[in-house]
C-alpha positions, 0 to 999 in steps of 0.5 A, a space after each residue: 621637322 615632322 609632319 612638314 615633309 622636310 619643308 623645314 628644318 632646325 632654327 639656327 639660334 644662341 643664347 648671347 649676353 649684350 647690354 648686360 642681358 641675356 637675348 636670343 640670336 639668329 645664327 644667319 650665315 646667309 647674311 652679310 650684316 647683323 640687325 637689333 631690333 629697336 624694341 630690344 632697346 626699349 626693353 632694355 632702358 625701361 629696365 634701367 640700363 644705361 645705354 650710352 655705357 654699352 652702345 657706341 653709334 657709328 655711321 651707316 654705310 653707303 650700301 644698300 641692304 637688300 633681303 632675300 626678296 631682293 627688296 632694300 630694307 631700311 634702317 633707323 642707324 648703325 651701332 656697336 657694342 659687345 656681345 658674349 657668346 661661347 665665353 667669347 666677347 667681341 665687338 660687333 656692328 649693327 644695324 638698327 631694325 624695327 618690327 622685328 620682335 627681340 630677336 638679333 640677327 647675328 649675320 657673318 660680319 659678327 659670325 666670323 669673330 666667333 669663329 662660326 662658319 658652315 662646314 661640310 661633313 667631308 671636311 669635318 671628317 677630315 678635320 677629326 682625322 688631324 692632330 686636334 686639341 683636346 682641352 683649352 691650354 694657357 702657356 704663359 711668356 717664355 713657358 712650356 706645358 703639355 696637351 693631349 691631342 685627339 685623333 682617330 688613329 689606332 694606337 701606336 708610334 705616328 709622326 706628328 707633322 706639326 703646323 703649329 710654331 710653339 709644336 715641334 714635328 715628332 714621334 709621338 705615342 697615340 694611348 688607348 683612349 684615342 690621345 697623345 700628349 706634347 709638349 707645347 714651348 711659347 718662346 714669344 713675349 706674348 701668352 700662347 692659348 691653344 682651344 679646345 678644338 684647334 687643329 694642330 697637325 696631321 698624323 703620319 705613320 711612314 717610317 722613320 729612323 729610330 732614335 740615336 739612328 745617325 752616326 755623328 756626321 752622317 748627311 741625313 740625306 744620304 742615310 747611314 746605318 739604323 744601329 744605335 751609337 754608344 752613348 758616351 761616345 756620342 756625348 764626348 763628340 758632342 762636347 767637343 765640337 761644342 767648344 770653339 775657342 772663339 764662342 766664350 759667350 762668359 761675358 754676356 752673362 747677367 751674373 758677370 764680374 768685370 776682371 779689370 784692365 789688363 793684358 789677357 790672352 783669348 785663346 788665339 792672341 793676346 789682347 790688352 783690355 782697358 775695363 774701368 767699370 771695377 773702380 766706379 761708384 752708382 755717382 757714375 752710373 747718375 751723376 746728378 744724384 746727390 745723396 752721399 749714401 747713394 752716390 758711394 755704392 759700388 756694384 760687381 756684375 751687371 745683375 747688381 747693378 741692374 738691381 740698383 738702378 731698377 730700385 732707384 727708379 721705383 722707389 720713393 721713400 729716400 730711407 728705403 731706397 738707400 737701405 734696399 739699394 745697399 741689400 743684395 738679397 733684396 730681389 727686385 729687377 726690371 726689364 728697364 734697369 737690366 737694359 741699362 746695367 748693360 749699356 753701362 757695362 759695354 761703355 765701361 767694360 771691354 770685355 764685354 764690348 768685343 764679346 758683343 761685337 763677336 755675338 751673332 745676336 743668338 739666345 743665350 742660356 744661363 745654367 745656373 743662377 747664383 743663389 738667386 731667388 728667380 726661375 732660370 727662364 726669367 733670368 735668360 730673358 731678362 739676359 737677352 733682352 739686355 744683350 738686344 737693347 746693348 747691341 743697338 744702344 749707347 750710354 750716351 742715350 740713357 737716361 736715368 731719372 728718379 720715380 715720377 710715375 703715377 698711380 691707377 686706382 681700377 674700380 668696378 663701375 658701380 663705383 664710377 660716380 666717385 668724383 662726387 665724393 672725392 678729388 684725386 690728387 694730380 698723380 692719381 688717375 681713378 678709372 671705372 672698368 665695365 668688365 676685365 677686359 675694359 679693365 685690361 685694356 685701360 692699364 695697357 693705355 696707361 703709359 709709366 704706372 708706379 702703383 696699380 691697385 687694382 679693386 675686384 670686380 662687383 657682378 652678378 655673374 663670374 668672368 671667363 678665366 681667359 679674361 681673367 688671364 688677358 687681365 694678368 699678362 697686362 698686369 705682368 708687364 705693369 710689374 716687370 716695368 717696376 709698377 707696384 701691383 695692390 689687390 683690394 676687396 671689391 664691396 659685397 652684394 653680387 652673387 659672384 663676388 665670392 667668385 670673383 674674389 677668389 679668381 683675382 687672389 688667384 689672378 695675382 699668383 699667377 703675376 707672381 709666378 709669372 715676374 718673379 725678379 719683381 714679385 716683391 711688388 706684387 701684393 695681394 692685401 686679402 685672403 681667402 676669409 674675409 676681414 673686418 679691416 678690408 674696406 668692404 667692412 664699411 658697408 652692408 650686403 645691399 647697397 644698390 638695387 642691381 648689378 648695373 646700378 651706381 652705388 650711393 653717394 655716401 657709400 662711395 664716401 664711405 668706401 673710398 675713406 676705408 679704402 684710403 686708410 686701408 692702403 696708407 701702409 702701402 702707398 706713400 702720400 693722400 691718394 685723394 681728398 674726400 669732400 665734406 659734401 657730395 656734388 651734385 650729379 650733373 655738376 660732376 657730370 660737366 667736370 667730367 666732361 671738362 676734364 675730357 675735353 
């Protein structure tokens, strides 16, 4: 700074979003602990926010906090709440402070949640010198992408040494402009997100042998000779040593039909297999079904039966389910019914017991997927997650019952007042979410959800993608489960609602793409253009004076019965029941408190 003869330098501040504000931060990376000043809630209640909704108080510790002079200082309590800074939201605790005007001091202890740390410029230099991410990348489950890479190396052929599991260590091409592009596999059940910024590797320009530089069989460390192998002499070696006659893995395919009993040979000896799944009805798969239609149908291979048994576990019109059960075309496989078509099939089919008992617990591949209408990559995860539940599991622990799942109706929290107007029903569960990741977290707590409607949110301001992306992978594994999935129109008003709006009509293609076996399921009940059947209809632009306001009671009357008429196509039965009067708030207040306790 001028004129202070270098005395003073730059203040380390951020603008940060807490209690549904915006407040300026200290960036202290001299404290071990954060402070909020007491005036700051103040403020903030004078200007009608609901302080029990954001702040959650805690115990104070048994420390004593000294300041740079070395004197204690002393605090009125301990709190924690949530704090977006950088597009990141992260819990963070403090201590309550007084006199110290509106600013927060955000110290390491919330510092290192958002990843902010001192670094010296030798090691920032090394750090620009490595593979580095150039641009945030999302790779859903069992999904592949590319990312382009920064580096400070000329242009040219490097040796990419990868510290990243989803990379693979290889030749990579550095362009012109300083970037090279790989190839990025998550083979986990989990979404992979790699950060604008991440450090993945390290360049290497040490020679290498070039492609196809091997001959077949060569001990790599021993050498050989830097001549290319013909290809087609390569390929037939490959193939066959590729075809042990004990590696028929045919069995453990999903698509798989049962031969029957008899004397086979395998290659080696003769075996004799005494299979009985090709003579057996579903009234074998449920004995205590007792629908006649539904007892007499017969499956072939492990797929259809997988899809019967995921049908009669979801499905709770009886019409429906006899016809959907009896229709092959009819896509719809859970994770739940593919582990029991398997166990049924290695009690029933001998066949595909020995090949079990042969299996070294490997991923297998399915290469084609028989007119089916799903991605191969969700097929051979639906295959070897069956495979891993069979080899662990009898038939004998399965339970196969009919559905009594219950339904989650995910509201914005300007609805939260709803048990004034209304009663649920005692399968509906009707939960209010702050923001997606609440929202998130609340459908991950709900355990056996048949139906989620999820309603969009009503904010001033639109959400990161990366809470929206959280948002989606919940909700795959709602609907990979057999959970139906409904997206309604939140009311209008904010000014990001038409943000919003769009990015959960875009949320639920990527469930879509994402759990194709079920995508039936997954239903999205508006379109880019707004109608005048959607529920928000019923009410005006304005309907509460700010974001963090509750709507009026007889706007959330009116909502909820456009909203109740507006999904009686898609659910089956009264999801609740409107009452002709609204309950007073401090009524449904020590209701709601009952009921939680």
């Amino acid at each position: 700074m001028k004129g202070t003869e270098g005395l003073f330098g730059p203040r380390s501040e951020a603008t940060v979003t807490m209690m549904s504000k915006e407040v300026t931060a200290l960036l202290d990376t001299g404290s071990e602990t954060s402070i909020i000043p007491i005036t700051l809630f103040r403020k903030v209640r004078q200007q009608g926010v609901d302080l029990d909704e954001y702040v959650e108080t805690i115990p104070m510790a048994k420390a004593v906090v000294r300041n740079a002079s070395g004197a204690a200082m002393n605090f009125l309590g301990a709190v924690r709440m949530h704090v977006t800074l950088n597009n990141e939201t992260r819990p963070v605790s403090f201590y309550i402070g007084k006199g110290m005007g509106e600013v927060v001091i955000l110290g390491t202890n919330a510092l290192e949640q958002f990843h902010i740390r001192l670094v010296s410029e030798g090691n920032s230099n090394q750090q620009e010198s490595g593979a580095v991410v150039k641009e945030r990348a999302f790779i859903p489950p069992h999904s592949s992408n590319t990312v382009e890479l920064l580096t400070k190396e000329k242009p040219g052929d490097y040796f990419l040494c990868s510290k990243d599991p989803c990379i693979a260590s290889g030749i990579c091409t550095v362009k012109d402009n300083g970037t090279a592009t790989v190839s990025v596999l998550n083979r986990s059940n989990e979404a992979k997100v790699l950060r604008r910024g991440d450090v993945v590797g390290s360049w290497s320009n040490e020679e290498w042998i070039p492609t196809q530089g091997w001959e077949t069989g060569t001990d790599m460390l021993e050498g050989g000779t830097r001549e290319e192998i013909d290809d087609q002499k390569r390929a037939t070696e490959a193939i066959a040593a590729a075809r042990p006659e004990d590696a028929d893995n045919s069995a453990l395919l999903i698509f798989f039909v049962c031969p029957g009993a008899g004397r086979r040979s395998n290659g080696h000896e003769i075996e004799d297999y005494g299979c009985s799944v090709r003579d057996l009805t579903f009234a074998d798969v449920v004995p205590c079904e007792l629908d006649p239609v539904v007892r007499s149908l017969k499956f072939s291979s492990i797929f259809s039966l997988a899809q019967m048994i995921s049908i009669y576990e979801n499905e709770v019109d009886v019409d429906k389910k006899r016809y959907l059960m009896r229709t092959p075309s009819y896509n719809f496989v859970t994770i739940s019914g593919v582990e029991k078509a398997y166990t049924f099939f290695k009690r029933h089919c001998e066949h595909l017991l020995k090949t079990l008992l042969r299996h070294d617990g490997s991923n297998i591949a399915i290469i084609a997927k028989d007119a089916v209408d799903m991605e191969l990559a969700q097929l051979n995860d639906l295959t070897n997650t069956g495979i891993r539940y069979a080899m662990t599991h009898s038939w004998e622990e399965i339970s196969i019952e009919g559905p009594k799942k219950q339904t989650l109706i995910m509201v914005p929290n300007g609805v939260r007042g709803c048990a004034r107007v209304l009663r649920a029903e005692d399968n509906v569960t009707i939960s209010a979410y702050r923001d997606l990741r609440n929202a998130a977290t609340t459908v991950r707590d709900h355990k056996d959800v048949g139906v989620c409607i999820f309603v969009t949110p009503t904010s001033e301001k639109p959400y990161d993608a990366a809470e929206w992306q959280a948002l989606a992978m919940t909700m795959t594994k709602v609907a990979r489960c057999g959970g139906k999935l409904l997206l309604v129109s939140g009311p209008r008003g904010e000014q990001a609602w038409e943000k919003n709006r769009s990015d959960a009509h875009s949320m639920f293609e990527v469930i879509r793409s994402a759990a194709t076996a079920v995508k039936g399921n997954v239903v999205s009940l508006f379109s880019t253009v707004p109608s005048m059947t959607e529920p928000l209809a019923c009410l005006g632009e304005s309907n509460r004076p700010s974001e963090v306001a509750v709507y009026p009671a007889q706007s959330t009357k009116a909502y909820f019965k456009a909203l109740q008429d507006f999904l009686a196509p898609h659910v089956r039965g009264r999801l609740y029941e409107l009452l002709s009067e609204p309950v007073p708030r401090k009524a449904a207040y020590k209701d709601k408190r009952r009921i939680l306790h």
